[in-house]
N, C-alpha and C positions, 0 to 999 in steps of 0.2 A: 327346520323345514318339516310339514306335517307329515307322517308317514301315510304313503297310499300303497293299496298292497293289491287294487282290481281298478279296472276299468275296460269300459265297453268303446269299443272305436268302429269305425267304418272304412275298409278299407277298397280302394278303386283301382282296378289294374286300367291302363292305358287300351284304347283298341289298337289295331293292327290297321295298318293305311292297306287304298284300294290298290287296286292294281292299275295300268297305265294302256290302254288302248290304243297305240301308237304306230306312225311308219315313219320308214328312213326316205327325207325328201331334200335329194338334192340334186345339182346341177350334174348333168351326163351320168348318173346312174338311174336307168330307167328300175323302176318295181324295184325298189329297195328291200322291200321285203321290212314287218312287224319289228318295230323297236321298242316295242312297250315293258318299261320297266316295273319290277315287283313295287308294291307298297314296304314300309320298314314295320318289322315286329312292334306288338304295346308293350310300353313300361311296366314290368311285374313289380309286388311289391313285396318282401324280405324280411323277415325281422332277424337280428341278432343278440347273442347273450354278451354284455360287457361287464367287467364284474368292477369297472367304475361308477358304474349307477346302482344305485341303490335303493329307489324308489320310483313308482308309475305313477307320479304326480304328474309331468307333462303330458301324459295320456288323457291325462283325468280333464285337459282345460281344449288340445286338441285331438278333435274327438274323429276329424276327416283327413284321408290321405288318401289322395289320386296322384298315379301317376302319368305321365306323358301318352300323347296317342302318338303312334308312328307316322310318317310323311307319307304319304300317295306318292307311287311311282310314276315317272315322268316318262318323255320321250327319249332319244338315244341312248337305250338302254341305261337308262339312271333309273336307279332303286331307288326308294324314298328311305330317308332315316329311320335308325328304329329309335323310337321312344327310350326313356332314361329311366333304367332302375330305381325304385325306393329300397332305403334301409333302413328300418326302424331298431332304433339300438335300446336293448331291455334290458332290465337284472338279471342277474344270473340266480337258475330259479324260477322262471315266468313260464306259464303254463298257458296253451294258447288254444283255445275252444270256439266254434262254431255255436253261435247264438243261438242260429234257428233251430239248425240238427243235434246239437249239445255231442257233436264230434269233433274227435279230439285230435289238432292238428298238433302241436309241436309240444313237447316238454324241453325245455331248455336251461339243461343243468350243468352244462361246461361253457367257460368261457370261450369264446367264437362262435359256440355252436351256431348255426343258421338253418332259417327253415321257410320255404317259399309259404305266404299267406294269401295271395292272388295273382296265379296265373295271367300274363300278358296277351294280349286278343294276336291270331295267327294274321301272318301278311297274306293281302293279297296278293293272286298273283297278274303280272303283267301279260299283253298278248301274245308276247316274246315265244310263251312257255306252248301256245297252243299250236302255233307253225307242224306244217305236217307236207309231205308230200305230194297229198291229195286237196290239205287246206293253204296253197301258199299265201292268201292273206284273210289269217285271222282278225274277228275283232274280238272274239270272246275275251273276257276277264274274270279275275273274282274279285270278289268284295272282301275289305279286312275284317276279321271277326272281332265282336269285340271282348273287351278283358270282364275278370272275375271279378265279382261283387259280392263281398261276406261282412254280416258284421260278427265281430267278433270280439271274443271276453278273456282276456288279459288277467292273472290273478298270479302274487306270487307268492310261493312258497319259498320260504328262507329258508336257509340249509345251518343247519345247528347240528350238530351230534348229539346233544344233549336237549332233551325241553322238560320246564316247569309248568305243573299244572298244580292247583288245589283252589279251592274258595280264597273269595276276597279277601284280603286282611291276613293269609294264611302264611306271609313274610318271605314272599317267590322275588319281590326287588330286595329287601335287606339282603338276601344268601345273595343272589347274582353282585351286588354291591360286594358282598364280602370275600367273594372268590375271586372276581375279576375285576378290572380296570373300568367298567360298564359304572354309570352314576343314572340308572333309572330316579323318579321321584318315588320316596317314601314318604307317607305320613299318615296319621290316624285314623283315618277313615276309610272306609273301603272305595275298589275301583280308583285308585289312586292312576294305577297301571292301565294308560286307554289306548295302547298300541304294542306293537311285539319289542322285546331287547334283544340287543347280541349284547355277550361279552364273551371276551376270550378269558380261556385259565389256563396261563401257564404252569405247568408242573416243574420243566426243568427248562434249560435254554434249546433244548429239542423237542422238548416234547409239550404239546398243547390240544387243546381240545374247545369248541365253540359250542357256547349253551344261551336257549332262548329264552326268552320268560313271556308269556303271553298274560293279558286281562283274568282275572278270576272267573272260573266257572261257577256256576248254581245250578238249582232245581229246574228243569226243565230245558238248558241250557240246548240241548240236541232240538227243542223245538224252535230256536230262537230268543230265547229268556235270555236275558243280561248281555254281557259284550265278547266273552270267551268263546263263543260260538261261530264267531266272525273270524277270528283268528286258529280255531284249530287246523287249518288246514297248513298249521306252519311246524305244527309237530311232526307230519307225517314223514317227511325226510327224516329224522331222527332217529337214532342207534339207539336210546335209552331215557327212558322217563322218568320224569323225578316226582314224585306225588308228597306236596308237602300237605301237613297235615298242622296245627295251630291246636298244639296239647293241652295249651292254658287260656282256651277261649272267655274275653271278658263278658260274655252274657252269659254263660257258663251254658251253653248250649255242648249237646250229646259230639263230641269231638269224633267217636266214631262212626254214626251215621250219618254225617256230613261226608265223611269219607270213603263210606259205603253209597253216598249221591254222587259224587264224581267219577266212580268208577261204573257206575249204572250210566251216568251222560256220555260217558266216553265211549262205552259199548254200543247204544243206541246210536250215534254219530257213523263210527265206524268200527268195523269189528277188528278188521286189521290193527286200527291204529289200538282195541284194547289188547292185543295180543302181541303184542310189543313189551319187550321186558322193561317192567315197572320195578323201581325201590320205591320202600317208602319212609321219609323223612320227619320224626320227630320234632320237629320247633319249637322254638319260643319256652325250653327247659330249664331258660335262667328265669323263670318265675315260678318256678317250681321250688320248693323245701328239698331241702338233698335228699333230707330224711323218706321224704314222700316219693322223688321221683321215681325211683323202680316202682312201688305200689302202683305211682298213673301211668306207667309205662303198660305196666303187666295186665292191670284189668282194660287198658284199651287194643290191645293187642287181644285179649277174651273173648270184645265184643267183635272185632274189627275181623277176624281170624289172622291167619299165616301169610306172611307178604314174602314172594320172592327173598327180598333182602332187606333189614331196614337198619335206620340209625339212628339215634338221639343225637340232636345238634342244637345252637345257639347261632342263627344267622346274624345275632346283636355284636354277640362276644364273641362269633368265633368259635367257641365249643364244638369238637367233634368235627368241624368245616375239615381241618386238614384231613384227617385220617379219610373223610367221602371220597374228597379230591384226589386224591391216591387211588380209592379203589376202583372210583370213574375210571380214570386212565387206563388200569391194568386191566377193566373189562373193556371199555374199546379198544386196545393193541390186542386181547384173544380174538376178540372179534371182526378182526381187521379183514380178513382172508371173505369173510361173509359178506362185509360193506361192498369190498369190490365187486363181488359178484352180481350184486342187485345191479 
């Protein structure tokens, strides 16, 4: 199934039925006096987080959702029906914004959570409610108002603890292949990767952790350049980033100021998301001479400066994978107390 990760919908709250302008007429009760019953409330419309769905493809194809308008209230004081709820059931993770005002209605990061997207139009009321001492027969009413009308913009962010970010080609599906159960497509050419990955990495039979892997970033990426721009917004939930780097590029292009372009996109995008503890990852070392690798280690680390943390690895073979995946874990369990708090 293709992944969709936004879509724009229309959503229609039901109105609210009139009210009922009514008298009670019947045999040997003279002046019965006002029976007019309320209108029923409009159908509101809902959304909820299920974390059985996994994609806003169905959004993507229906694009309108109205709900019910409530019954007009009748004579002997019968109320009219109120109109029927909508429930729009979403990822968990789906972030729910106002088109027009670009205000921000619901973030929906637990499973059940729920969050009203348009208001139901109020009932009218019947003549019932106007009766008075001095008016014993009203015919006043009101009218049911009618419901909210928003479009709105649907986008989800996946929840990873961990996300991959570096240039195309920079071997973000080989590692995710190599740590997790997760079978992205690899192969030779760049932009292989045209949608976000989960996999899971188990560490122990208790202990695990979910890492993403998004499209390659480039040059100019923060302005819309290439495809990784579309998907950053699925790093931002994440606890830790992994900046791969591609040590043995085959154009033999500057491996660290490629690496010094990705973290200039990422800034520009969002500051937050560059202020987020980054490692950074070695690659692709099994094409390296043994003899040499420290040499290319040491002078790209010269150009590159000081990284938080980093590691020489072999996403092909494995090299260095376990020992990462170990220190992952042991920095999200310190960091555990922090997650919950956000």
């Amino acid at each position: 199934m293709k992944f969709i990760d936004e879509a724009v919908i229309e959503v229609i709250a039901g109105r609210g039925g009139d009210g009922s302008a009514s008298f009670r007429r019947e045999k040997y009760i003279p002046r019965g006096g006002p029976d007019g019953g309320d209108g029923g409330h409009g159908g509101g419309i809902y959304a909820i987080a299920d974390r059985n769905i996994n994609t806003l493809v169905e959004y993507r194809f229906a694009r309108i959702h109205r709900a019910k308008n409530g019954e007009r209230g009748r004579g002997a004081d019968c109320y009219g029906k109120s109109g029927d709820d909508i429930v729009l059931r979403v990822p968990v993770g789906t972030v729910i914004t106002d088109q027009t005002s670009g205000e921000s209605i619901a973030d929906l990061a637990q499973h059940g959570e729920q969050a009203l997207l348009a208001k139901g139009g109020a009932k009218g009321l019947g003549n019932l409610h106007f009766k008075s001492s001095t008016n014993r027969a009203p015919r006043q009413t009101t009218p049911g108002e009618p419901g909210e009308i928003r479009m709105l913009r649907l986008e989800l962010k996946v929840l990873a603890d961990v996300g991959l970010l570096g240039m195309p080609n920079a071997g973000k599906s080989t590692f995710i292949r190599a740590v997790s159960a997760a079978r992205p497509k690899v192969a030779d050419y760049p932009f292989t990767t045209l949608h976000p990955n989960l996999g899971v990495v188990r560490v122990d039979y208790d202990k695990s952790f979910v890492i993403a892997d998004i499209p390659g970033l480039i040059e100019g990426a923060a302005e819309g350049a290439g495809l990784g721009h579309q998907f950053l917004r699925h790093l931002v939930r994440t606890r830790l980033l992994l900046h791969l780097v591609d040590i043995a590029p085959f154009d033999e292009s500057d491996a660290a100021a490629d690496a010094r372009t990705i973290v200039a996109e990422l800034r520009k995008y969002d500051e937050a998301l560059y202020r987020k503890p980054r490692w950074l990852l070695l690659n692709k070392v099994d094409l390296v001479a043994a003899d040499e690798r420290q040499r290319r280690v040491d002078d790209f680390l010269e150009r590159y400066g000081t990284p938080e943390k980093s590691f020489v690895i072999s996403a092909l073979t494995g090299e260095g994978c376990r020992e990462l995946v170990f220190a992952i874990m042991e920095h999200l369990e310190q960091h555990a107390d922090e997650a919950k708090a956000e």
